[in-house]
C-alpha positions as CSV (number, residue, x, y, z in Angstrom):
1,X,17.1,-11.9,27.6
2,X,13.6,-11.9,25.8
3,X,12.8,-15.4,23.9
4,X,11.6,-15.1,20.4
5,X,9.2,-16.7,18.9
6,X,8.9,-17.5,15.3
7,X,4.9,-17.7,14.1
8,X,3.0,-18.2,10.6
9,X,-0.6,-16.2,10.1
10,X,-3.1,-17.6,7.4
11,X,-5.2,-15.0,6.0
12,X,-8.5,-14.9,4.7
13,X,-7.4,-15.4,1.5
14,X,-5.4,-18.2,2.0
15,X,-2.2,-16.8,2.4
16,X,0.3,-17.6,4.8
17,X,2.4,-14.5,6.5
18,X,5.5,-15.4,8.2
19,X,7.0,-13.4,10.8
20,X,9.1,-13.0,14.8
21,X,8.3,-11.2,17.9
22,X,8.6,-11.7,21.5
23,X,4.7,-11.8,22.3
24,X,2.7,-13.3,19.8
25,X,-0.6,-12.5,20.6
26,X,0.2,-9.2,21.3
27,X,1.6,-9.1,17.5
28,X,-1.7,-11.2,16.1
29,X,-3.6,-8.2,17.9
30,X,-1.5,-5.4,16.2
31,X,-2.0,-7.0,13.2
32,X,-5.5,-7.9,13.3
33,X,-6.3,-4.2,14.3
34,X,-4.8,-2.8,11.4
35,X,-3.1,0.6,12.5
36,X,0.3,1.5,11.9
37,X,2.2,-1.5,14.0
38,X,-0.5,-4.2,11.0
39,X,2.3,-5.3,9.0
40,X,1.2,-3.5,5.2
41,X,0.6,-7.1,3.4
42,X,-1.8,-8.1,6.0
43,X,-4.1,-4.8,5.6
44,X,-7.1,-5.8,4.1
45,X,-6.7,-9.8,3.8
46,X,-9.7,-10.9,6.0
47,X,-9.5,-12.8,8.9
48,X,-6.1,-13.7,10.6
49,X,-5.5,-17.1,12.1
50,X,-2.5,-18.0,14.1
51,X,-1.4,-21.7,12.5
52,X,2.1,-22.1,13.6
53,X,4.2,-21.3,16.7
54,X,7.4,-21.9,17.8
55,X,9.8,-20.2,20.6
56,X,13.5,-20.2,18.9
57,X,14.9,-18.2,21.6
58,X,17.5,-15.8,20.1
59,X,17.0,-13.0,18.0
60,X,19.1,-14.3,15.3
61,X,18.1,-18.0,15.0
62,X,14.7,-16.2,14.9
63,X,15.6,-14.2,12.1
64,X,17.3,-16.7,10.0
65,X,14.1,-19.0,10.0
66,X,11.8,-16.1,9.2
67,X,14.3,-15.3,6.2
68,X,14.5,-19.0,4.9
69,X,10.5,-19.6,5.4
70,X,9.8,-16.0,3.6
71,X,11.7,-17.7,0.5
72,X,9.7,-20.6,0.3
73,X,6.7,-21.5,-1.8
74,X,3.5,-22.0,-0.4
75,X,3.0,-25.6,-0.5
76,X,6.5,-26.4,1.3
77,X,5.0,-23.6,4.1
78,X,1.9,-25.3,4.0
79,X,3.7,-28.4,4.7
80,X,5.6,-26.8,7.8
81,X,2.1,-25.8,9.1
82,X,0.6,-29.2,8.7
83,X,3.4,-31.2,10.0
84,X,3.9,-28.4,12.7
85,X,7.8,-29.7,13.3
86,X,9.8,-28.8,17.0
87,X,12.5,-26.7,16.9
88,X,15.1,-29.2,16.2
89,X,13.1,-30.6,13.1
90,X,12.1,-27.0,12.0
91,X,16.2,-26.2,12.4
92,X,17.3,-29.4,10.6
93,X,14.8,-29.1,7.6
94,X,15.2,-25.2,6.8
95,X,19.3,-26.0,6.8
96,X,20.2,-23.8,9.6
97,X,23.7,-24.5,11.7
98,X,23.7,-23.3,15.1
């Protein structure tokens, strides 16, 4: 069973991407390149920098924290990324029930 990973990109600009895979730097790579597997809101955003990590294991649980992060506003993402929280903490302050 493949563990998933939840991960947050910066951009050049300053934003902050959220998004899941199974290999993260394999997904950083297929972003920064640009091609058809670059996620469209990254194209043309500058420099990508990997600032938060975290293997959440299943699919689902992965899915659920990209959702509830996706909603947020930038600072309480920026916050996330500067307090860079384990899984349990991540869980507990995005509301999620395992």
């Amino acid at each position: 069973m493949p563990q998933w990973y939840l991960y947050i990109i910066r951009t050049g600009d300053g934003s902050l991407y959220t998004g899941v895979a199974t290999d993260v730097n394999r997904r950083l790579a297929e972003h920064r390149a640009g091609g058809r597997r670059c996620a469209r809101c990254l194209r043309g955003r500058g420099s990508l920098r990997l600032v938060y990590k975290r293997r959440l294991g299943s699919l689902s649980l992965a899915l659920r924290a990209e959702r509830c992060i996706k909603r947020m506003r930038k600072p309480e993402k920026e916050r996330i990324v500067q307090s860079n929280p384990g899984v349990g903490k991540l869980i507990a302050r995005l509301g999620i029930e395992l």
